[in-house]
C-alpha positions in Angstrom: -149.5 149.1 -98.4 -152.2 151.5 -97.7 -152.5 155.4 -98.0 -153.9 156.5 -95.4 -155.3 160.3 -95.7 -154.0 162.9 -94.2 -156.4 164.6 -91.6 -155.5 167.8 -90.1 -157.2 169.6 -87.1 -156.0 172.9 -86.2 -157.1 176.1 -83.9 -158.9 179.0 -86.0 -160.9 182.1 -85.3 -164.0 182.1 -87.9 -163.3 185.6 -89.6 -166.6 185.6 -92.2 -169.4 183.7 -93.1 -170.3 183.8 -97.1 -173.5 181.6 -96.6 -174.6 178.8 -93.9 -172.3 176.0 -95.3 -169.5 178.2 -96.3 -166.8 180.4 -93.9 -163.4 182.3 -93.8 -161.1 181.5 -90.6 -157.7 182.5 -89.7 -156.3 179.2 -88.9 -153.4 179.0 -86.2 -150.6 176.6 -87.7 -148.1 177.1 -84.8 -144.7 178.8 -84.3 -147.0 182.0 -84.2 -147.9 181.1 -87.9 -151.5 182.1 -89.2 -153.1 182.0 -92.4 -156.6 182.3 -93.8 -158.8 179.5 -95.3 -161.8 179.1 -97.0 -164.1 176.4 -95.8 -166.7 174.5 -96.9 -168.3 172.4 -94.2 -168.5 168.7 -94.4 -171.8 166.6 -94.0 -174.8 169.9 -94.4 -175.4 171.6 -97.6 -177.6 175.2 -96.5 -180.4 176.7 -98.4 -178.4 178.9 -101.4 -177.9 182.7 -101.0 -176.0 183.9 -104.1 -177.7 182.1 -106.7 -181.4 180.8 -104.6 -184.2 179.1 -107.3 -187.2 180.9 -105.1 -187.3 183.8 -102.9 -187.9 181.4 -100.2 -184.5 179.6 -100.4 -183.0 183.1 -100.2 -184.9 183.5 -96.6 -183.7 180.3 -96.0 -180.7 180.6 -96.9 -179.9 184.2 -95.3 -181.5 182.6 -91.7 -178.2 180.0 -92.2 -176.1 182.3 -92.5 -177.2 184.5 -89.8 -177.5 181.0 -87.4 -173.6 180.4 -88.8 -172.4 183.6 -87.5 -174.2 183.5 -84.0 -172.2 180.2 -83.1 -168.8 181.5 -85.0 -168.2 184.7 -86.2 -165.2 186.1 -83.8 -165.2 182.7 -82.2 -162.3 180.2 -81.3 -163.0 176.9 -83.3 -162.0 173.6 -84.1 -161.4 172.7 -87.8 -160.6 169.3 -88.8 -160.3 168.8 -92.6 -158.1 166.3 -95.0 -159.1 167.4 -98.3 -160.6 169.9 -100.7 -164.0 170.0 -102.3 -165.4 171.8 -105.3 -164.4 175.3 -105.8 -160.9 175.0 -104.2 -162.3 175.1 -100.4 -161.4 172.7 -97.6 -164.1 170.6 -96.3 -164.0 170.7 -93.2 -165.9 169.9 -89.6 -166.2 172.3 -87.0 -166.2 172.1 -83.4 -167.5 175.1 -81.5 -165.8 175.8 -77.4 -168.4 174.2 -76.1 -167.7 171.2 -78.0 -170.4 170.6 -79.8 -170.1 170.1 -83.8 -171.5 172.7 -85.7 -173.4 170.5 -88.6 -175.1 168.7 -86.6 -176.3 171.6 -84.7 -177.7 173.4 -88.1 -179.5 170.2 -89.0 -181.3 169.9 -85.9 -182.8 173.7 -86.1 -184.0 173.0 -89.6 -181.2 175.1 -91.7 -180.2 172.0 -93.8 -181.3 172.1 -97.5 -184.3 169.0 -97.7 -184.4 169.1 -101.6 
């Protein structure tokens, strides 16, 4: 018998963004229940902010995170995680309104760490 992994997907409004790979939501569990998450998205790892190796990944990495909170900060989103990475946050995908994955969308402007 197999175990098949538990996947959850819930409503959340993104409340902070720490870094371009890293945010804060207040996830809607239902029965007018809320709580707040850390979240480390799944599938992009951002240029660093809090502990760069150059002064250009700090540019780099301060340009993600002002991208991250143009598409999310105060925004209705999508989260669909099933487990927890390092540091005790969720990994997690995101799905903007519109629909559109928020990953995906950082890798095709050029905000995904290439070393």
């Amino acid at each position: 018998m197999s175990n098949p992994m538990k996947e959850y997907i819930y409503r959340a409004v993104v409340t902070k963004v720490t870094d371009g790979d890293t945010i804060y939501a207040e996830v809607d569990l239902g029965f007018h229940v809320k709580t707040k998450v850390k979240f480390r998205l799944a599938n992009i790892d951002t240029w660093e902010i809090y502990s760069p190796k150059t002064p250009e990944e700090l540019v780099l990495g301060r340009e993600a995170k002002v991208r991250v909170e143009e598409l999310t900060l105060g925004q209705e989103v999508t989260i669909r995680s099933y487990k927890t990475g390092k540091y005790g946050r969720w990994l997690a995908t995101v799905m903007l309104d519109d629909g559109r994955m928020l990953a995906p969308i950082l890798r095709e402007e050029g905000y995904e760490k290439t070393q």
